[in-house]
N, C-alpha and C positions, 0 to 999 in steps of 0.2 A: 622665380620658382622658390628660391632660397626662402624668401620674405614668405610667401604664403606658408611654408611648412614650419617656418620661425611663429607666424603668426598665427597655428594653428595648434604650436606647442604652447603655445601659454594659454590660447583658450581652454584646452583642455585640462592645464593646471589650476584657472581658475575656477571653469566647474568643476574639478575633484575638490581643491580645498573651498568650495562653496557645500557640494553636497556631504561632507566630512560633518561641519559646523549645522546644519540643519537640530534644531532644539527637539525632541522628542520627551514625551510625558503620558510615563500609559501606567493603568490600575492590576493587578493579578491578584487572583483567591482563585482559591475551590468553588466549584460548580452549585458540589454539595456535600451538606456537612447535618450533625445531626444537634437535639439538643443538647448543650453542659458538654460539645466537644470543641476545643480550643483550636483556631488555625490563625493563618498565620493574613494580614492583607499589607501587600509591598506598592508602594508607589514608585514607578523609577525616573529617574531623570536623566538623560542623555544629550553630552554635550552642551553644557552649560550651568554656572554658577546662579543658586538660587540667590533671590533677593529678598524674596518676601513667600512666606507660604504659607497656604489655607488649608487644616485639613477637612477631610468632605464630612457629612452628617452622618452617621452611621442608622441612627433612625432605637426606635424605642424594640427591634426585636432583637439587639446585642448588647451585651454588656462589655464596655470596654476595659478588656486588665492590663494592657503595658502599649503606652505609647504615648506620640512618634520617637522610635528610636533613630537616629541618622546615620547613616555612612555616609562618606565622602571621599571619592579617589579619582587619580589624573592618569589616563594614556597620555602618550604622547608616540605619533606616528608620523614618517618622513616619505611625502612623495614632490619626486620631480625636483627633489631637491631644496626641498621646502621642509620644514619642523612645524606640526603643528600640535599644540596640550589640547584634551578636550577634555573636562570638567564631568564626572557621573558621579549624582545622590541618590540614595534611598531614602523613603522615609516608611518606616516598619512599624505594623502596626500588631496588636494580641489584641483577636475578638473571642467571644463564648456567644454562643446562640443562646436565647432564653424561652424563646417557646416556637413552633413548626408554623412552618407556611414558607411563601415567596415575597423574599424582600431587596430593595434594590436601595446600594447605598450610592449617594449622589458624588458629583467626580470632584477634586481634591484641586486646586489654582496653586500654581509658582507664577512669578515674578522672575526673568530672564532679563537682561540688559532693555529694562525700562517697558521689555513687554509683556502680556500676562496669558499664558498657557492652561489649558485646562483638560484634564483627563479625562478617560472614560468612564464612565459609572458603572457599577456592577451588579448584577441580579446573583443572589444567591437561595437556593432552593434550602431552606431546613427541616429536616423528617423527625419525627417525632424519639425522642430521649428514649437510652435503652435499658431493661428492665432491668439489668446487672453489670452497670457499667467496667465494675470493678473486673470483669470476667477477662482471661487471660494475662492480667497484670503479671510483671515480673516478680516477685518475692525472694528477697536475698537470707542468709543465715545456714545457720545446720552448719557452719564452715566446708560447701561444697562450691567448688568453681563455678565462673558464670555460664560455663559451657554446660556445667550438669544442671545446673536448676534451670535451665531453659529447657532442657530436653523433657526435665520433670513438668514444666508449668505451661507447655506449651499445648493443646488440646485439638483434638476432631474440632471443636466451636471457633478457634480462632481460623482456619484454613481449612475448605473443604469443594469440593466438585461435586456439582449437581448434573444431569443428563435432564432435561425438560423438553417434553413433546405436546404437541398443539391439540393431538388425538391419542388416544390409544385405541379408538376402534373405526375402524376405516373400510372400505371395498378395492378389491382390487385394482389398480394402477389409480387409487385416489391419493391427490396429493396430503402430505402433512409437514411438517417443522418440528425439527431436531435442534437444541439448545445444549451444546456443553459448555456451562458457565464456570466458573472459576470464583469461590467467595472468602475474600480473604480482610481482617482486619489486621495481619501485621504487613512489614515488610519484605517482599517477595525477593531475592536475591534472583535464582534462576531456577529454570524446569527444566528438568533432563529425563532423560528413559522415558518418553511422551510417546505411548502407549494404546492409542485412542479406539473407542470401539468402527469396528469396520464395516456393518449396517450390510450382512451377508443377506442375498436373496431381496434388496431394494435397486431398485436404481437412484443415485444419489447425484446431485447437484449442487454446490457449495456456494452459499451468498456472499457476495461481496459488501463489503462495510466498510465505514468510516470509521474515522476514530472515534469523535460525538457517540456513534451507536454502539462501537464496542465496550468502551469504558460506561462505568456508572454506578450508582451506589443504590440498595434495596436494604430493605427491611426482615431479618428472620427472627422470630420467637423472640420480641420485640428486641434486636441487637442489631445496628447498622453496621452494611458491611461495603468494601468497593467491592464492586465486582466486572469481570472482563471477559467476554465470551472468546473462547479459546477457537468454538468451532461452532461453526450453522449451515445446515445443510436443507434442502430439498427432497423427502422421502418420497419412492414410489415402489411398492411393493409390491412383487409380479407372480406371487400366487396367493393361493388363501390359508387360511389357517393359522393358528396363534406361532406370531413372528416372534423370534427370542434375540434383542440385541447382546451381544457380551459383553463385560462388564471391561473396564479399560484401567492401567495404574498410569501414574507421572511420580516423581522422583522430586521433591523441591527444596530447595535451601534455602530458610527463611533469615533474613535479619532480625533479632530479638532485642531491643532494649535495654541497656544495664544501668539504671541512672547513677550517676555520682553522688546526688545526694537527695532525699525524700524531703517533704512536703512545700516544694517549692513551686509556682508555676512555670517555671522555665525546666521543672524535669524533660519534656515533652520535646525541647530544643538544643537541650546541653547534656549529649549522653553518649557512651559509646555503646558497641554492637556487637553480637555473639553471633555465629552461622549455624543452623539448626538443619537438619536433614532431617525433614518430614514424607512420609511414606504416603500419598494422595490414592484413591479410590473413585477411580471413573464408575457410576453403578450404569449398569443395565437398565434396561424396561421390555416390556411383554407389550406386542402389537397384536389385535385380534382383527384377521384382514379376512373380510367376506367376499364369496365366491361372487360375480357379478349374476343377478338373477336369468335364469332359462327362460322365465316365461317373458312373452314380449320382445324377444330377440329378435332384429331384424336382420333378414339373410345377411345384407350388407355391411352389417358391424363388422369393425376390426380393431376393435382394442382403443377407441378414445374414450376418456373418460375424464367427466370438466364442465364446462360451462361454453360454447362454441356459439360464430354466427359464421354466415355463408353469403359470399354474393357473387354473381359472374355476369360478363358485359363483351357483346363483341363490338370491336374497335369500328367496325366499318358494316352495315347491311346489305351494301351497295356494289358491289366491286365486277371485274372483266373478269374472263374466265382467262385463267397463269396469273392471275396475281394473289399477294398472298393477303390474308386475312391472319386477324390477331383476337385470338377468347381466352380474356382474362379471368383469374378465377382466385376468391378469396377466404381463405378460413383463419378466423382469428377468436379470441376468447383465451380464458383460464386452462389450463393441463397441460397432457401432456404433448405437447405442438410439434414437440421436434420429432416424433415418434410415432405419431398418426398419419394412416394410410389416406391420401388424397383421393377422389373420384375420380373414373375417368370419362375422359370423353368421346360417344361413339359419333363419328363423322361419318356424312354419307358415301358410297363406297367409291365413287368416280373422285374422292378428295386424294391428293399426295400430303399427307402426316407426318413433322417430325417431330421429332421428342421432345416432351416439355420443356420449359425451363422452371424449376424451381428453386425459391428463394423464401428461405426460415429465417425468421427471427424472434428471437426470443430477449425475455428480462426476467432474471431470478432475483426474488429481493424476499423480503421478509411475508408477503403476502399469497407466495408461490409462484409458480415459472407461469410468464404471460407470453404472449406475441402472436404471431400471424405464418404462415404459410401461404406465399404468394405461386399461382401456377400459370405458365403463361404457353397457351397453345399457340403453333404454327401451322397452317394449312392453305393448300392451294388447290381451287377448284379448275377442274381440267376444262369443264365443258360448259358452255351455260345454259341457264333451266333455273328454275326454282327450287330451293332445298330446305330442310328444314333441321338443324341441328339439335337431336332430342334433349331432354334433360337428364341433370347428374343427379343421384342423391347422397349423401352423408348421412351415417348414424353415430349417434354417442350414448353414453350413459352420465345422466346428470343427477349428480352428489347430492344436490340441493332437494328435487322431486324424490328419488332413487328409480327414475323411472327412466328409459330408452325413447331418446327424440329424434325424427328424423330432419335433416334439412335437405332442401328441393333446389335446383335453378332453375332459373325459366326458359322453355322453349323460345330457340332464335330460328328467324326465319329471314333465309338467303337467296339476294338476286343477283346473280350470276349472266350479265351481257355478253353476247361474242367479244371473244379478244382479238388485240389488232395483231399480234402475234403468234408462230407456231406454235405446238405446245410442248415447248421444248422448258419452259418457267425458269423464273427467274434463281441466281443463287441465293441462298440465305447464308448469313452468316453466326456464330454463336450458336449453332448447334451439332452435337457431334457426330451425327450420322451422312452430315454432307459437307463437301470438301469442295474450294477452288480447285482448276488444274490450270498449270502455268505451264508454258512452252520456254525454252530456250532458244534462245535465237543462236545461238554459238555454245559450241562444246569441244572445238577443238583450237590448240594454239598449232600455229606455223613453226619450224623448224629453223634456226636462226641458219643464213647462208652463206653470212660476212666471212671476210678473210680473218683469219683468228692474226693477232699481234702478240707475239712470243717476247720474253725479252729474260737476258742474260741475269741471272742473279751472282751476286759475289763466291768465290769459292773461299779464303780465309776470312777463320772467324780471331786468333790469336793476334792479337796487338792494336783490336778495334775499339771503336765507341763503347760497342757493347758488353766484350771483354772484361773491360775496365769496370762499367756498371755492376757489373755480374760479381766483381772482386769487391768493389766499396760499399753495396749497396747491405748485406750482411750484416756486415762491421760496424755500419752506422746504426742498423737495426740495434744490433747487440747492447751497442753504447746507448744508443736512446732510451732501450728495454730496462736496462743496468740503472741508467738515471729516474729511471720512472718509479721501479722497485723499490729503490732507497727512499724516494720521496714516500709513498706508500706507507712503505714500515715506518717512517716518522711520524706521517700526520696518523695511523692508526697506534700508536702507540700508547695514547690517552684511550681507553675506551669509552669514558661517561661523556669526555666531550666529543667522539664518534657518533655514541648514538644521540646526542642530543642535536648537532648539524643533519644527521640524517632519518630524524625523527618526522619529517615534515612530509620527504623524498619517499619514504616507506607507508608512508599514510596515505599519501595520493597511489601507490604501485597497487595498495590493499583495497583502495576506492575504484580502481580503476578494474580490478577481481570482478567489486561488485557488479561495476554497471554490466559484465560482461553476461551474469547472471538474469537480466533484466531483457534482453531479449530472448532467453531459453525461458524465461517464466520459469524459475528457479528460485520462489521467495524466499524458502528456509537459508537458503545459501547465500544468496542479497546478504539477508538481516545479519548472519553469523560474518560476513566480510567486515559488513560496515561495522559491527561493534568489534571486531580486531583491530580496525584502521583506527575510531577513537578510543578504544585502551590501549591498543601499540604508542599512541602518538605521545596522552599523557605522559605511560611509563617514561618512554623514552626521553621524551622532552624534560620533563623534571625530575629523572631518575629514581624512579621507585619500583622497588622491585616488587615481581609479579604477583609473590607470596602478599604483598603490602596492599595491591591495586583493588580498592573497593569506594564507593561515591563518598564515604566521609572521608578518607585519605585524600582524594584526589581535589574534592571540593575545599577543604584548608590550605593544604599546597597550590590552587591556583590563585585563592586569595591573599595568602603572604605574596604572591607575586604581582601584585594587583590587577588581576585580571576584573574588570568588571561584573557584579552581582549578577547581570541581565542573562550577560555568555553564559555561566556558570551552571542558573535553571536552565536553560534553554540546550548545554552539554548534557545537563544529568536528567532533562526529560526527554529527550532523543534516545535515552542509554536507554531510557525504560520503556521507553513506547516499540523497540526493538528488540527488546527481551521477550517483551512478550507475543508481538507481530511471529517471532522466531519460532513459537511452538505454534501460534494462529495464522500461517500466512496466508488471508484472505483480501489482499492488499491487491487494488486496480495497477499496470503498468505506470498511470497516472503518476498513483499515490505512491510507487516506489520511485519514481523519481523524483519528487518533491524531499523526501529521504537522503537520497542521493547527494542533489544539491544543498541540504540542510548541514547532512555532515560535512562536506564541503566547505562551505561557507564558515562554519564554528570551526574547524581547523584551520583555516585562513585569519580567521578575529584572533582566534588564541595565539597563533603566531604572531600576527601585528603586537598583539598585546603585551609578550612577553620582552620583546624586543626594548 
């Protein structure tokens, strides 16, 4: 036994320091950038000493200003009792777009210990050059602080919120799309006092999104912006008459630019940063929702309004009389599905009926709320004879015509044979109007009648076992207590190497907040843990105080410690994709645990790393 757990201890040290050493080589840029604007393209390399490197073609729609810059730094991390260095380069590249379209640059080869690795290639989207590029630039002089002439230079054009609807004129309970976008060309520090309009007198449904579809960049009055939808919903408006949304505020702290020195191209990369409180303006919009027409109204309507189809089937035509039979019935299509009245079904009167089963489903996405409405009848015919199960009808109002359409099922027709049994029918189960009944076979215990066995207990308790216990046990407490405290007070007596040992211990307590978050469906509260847990950890771990803690702070200080470039983006795009998730959380269970595990994981690299 010894030897297999002996021999299972080194296999596993061998694949860790096997998957350690594994050579990685991947490309990063923006998606998308516009023309004459400067970004940045990183090649990285992990684990492993370049030997030879190619860089990739960039192609005739970039103009290249500075590059390959290199870095080069060594981890070195210990498992199983093993030390291993592992080897990470950059190689940095400064592109300019020089005219719009989609172009894809081809992928970049290293050379590793004799063998040859090769990256991903990259598409990147370029939008057309903006009409006043110069707009929002920083401007220094007048001898006022960096903090005032950002206040001064800072404009409604570089950061603003827009409300965008799909419709503004609608019929009652027709669906539409609600867009509050976020368009901003500086940097977004964070949104507070989020404020949002609260879409009185609609019923509202919120889409769920990716990242891909929240993030992205558009074009205003010819100036590229990013931009990030904060919030998308599913409108349905439940009476008529011009709908007034109310206009909504956010609170934002921009990061502004201060370069060090002007006409450089590396102003854009070597600068520091001033915090600006900008006042944001969620606007309103006017919905003009028409009453659904009278004429044409069929008795039957009850408020669907959409695009619908219909089908119903019984399982069986053939059946004994006590058995049960099953009419399925289907309505699916466009609207409102969760909230439309189903047909019923009149069975002949010698049937025992119970209660449907219905089963909704639905998908809200960017194209409006879809699914089905599944009904599923139970019925047992008593007697046999011939019967004939009439037909349902369905009405809606369809958006497309604006006209009221009915849908039909088809008459079933039922043969019902004598049964071999009384008609006493069978149980069903799964529905709530009929119950099993179960017997007990036993409801009483026996009374025990044994002879009871008594036995003498001791009458002193002064100068026993437990006496004695009772006296020592204190004392040792006390002394233990006593040695514990003083160790305590010594090792807390440093507090920066305090919180730096328990910088790691406090980050997992604040991760562990979040996941708890995660089964209440409590996004906002997720997002705002996890970014405590990775700015707690920073601070803590490289001592910078709170007042200090901002992404250029923390991203210098991780690199004087070499933490590797890859960690680095990958901490300070987490930080951001959570700032903003934090005022939009429209994030699947899914997708907050991939989060989860993210930060996770970069709290565990950054640890190995620091070490």
């Amino acid at each position: 036994m010894k030897r297999i757990v002996f021999f299972i201890a080194i296999l596993l040290s061998a694949l860790s320091a096997f998957a350690e050493e594994v050579v990685q080589f991947s490309a990063s840029a923006p998606n998308i950038v516009a023309v004459g604007q400067q970004f940045k393209v990183v090649y990285s390399l992990k684990n492993g000493s370049p030997q030879n490197y190619q860089g990739p073609e960039f192609g005739e729609g970039f103009e290249l200003l500075v590059g390959p810059s290199t870095s080069h730094g060594k981890t070195i991390s210990m498992v199983n009792g093993q030390t291993t260095v592992m080897e990470n380069s950059s190689f940095t590249y400064v592109l300019m777009p020089t005219k719009e379209g989609s172009f894809t640059i081809s992928p970049a080869r290293v050379t590793v210990n004799g063998k040859m690795h090769m990256s991903n290639s990259l598409t990147i989207k370029v939008l057309p050059a903006e009409s006043n590029p110069q707009a929002g630039a920083t401007q220094q002089g007048n001898g006022r602080s960096s903090q005032q002439q950002q206040q001064v230079n800072l404009s409604d054009n570089d950061i603003f919120v827009k409300t965008e609807l799909s419709k503004t004129k609608v019929f009652e309970q027709e669906q539409l799309i609600a867009t509050i976008k976020l368009y901003y060309r500086v940097n977004v520090r964070s949104l507070n006092d989020v404020k949002l309009p609260e879409f009185k007198g609609f019923i509202t449904q919120e889409i769920d999104m990716n990242e891909d579809q929240k993030y992205g960049m558009d074009m205003v009055n010819g100036k590229s912006y990013k931009t990030v939808i904060l919030k998308q919903m599913v409108l349905s408006p439940q009476k008529s008459g011009k709908q007034v949304i109310e206009p909504g505020k956010i609170s934002a702290i921009v990061q502004v630019p201060v370069s060090q020195r002007r006409g450089s191209i590396f102003d854009d990369f070597f600068s520091s940063y001033a915090d600006v409180k900008k006042q944001l303006n969620v606007p309103g919009a006017t919905i003009n929702v028409s009453a659904l027409p009278e004429a044409g109204k069929p008795a039957d309507f009850s408020g669907a309004v959409g695009d619908f189809q219909m089908s119903a089937n019984l399982t069986n035509d053939h059946v004994k009389a006590n058995e049960a039979i099953n009419l399925k019935m289907k309505i699916s299509g466009v609207g409102n599905i969760k909230y439309l009245k189903y047909p019923e079904i009149k069975f002949p009167q010698d049937f025992e009926v119970y209660d449907p089963k219905v089963d909704t489903k639905q998908n809200v996405s960017q194209n409006g709320i879809s699914g089905s409405k599944n009904i599923e009848y139970v019925a047992i015919p008593r007697y046999e004879g011939e019967f004939t199960i009439p037909a349902a009808s369905f009405s809606y109002f369809d958006v497309k015509t604006k006209k009221y359409k009915t849908l039909t099922t088809p008459e079933c027709t039922l043969t019902v044979e004598k049964g071999d049994a009384p008609a006493a029918g069978p149980v069903v189960s799964n529905y709530a109007n009929k119950q099993n009944v179960k017997m007990l076979d036993k409801e009483l215990r026996y009374i025990n009648t044994k002879d009871l066995a008594l036995q003498e207990r001791g009458d002193f308790f002064f100068g026993s076992t437990a006496y004695w216990m009772a006296l020592l046990i204190p004392l040792l407490l006390f002394v233990g207590g006593f040695v514990a405290y003083k160790k305590y007070l010594a090792d807390n007596s440093d507090l920066v190497l305090v919180k730096n040992k328990r910088a790691n211990k406090q980050a997992k307590k604040r991760l562990k907040a979040a996941e708890s978050h995660i089964a209440t469906d409590n996004k906002a509260a997720f997002y705002e843990e996890v970014m405590k847990a990775m700015w707690g950890y920073v601070g803590d771990k490289l001592n910078i105080a709170v007042s200090d803690l901002n992404r250029d702070n923390v991203e210098s200080q991780l690199k004087s410690h070499s933490v590797s470039s890859d960690t680095i983006a990958r901490f300070i795009k987490l930080l951001d994709s959570c700032e903003f998730a934090r005022y939009a959380p429209s994030q699947e269970a899914n997708a907050l645990n991939m989060v989860y595990s993210e930060a996770s994981e970069l709290i565990e690299k950054i640890e190995r790393e620091l070490k």
